[in-house]
C-alpha positions in Angstrom: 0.0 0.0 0.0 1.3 4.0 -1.1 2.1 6.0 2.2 0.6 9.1 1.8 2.3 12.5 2.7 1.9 12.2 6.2 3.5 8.9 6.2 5.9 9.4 4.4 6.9 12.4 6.7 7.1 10.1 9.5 9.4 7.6 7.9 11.2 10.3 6.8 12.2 11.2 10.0 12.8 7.9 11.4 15.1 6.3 9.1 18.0 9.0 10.3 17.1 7.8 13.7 17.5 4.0 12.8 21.1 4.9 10.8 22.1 6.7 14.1 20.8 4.4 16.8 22.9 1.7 18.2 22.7 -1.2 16.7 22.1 -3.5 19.5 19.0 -1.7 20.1 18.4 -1.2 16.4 18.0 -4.6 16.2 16.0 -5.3 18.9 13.6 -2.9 17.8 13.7 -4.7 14.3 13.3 -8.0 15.5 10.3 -7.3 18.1 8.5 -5.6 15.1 8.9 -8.6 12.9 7.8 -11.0 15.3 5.1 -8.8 15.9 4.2 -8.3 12.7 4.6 -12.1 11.4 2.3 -13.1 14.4 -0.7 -10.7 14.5 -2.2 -11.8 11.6 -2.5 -15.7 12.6 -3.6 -14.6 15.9 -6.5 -13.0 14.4 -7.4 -15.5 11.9 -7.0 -18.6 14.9 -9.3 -16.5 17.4 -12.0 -15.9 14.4 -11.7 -19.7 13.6 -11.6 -21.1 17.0 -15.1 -18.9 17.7 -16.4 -20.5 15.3 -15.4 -24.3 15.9 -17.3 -23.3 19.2 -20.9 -22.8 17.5 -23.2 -21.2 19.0 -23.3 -17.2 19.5 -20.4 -14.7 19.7 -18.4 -15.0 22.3 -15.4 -14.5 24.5 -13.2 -15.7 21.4 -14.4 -13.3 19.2 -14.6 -10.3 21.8 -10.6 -10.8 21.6 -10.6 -11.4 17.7 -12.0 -7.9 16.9 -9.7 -6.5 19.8 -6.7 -7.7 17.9 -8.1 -6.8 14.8 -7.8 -3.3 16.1 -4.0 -4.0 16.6 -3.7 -5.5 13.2 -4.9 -1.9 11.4 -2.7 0.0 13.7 0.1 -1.8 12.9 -0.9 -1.7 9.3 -0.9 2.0 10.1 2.8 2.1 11.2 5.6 3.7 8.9 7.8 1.6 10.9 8.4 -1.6 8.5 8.9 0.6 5.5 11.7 1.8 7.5 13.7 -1.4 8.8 
């Protein structure tokens, strides 16, 4: 997906701070977001799935799919892996 202008801004002033940083932290910061980012989306899709191997009305399981769904489109918000 295009970053608009205001995304780009913010990436724009990131990646100096990334080329500067240490990179111990750097990295840290780099891998948390990946594992973050590889493992949001199956989250989502097991708690949807599970709810529904469960029958019956919506419950518990999808109270906490549509909570990380809200994680999901902030991440999908973030500048951050156009960055690392």
């Amino acid at each position: 997906m295009a970053m608009n202008e205001t995304q780009k801004a913010r990436a724009e002033a990131l990646a100096p701070l990334f080329r500067n940083m240490d990179a111990h932290t750097a990295q840290e910061i780099r891998e948390s977001y990946y594992r973050i980012a590889e493992n949001l989306r199956p989250l989502v899709n097991a708690l949807e799935i599970a709810d529904l191997d469960h029958g019956g009305p919506a419950g518990p399981l999808l109270e906490e799919h549509y909570i990380f769904c809200e994680l999901l489109e902030k991440l999908d918000k973030s500048v951050l892996g156009a960055v690392l």
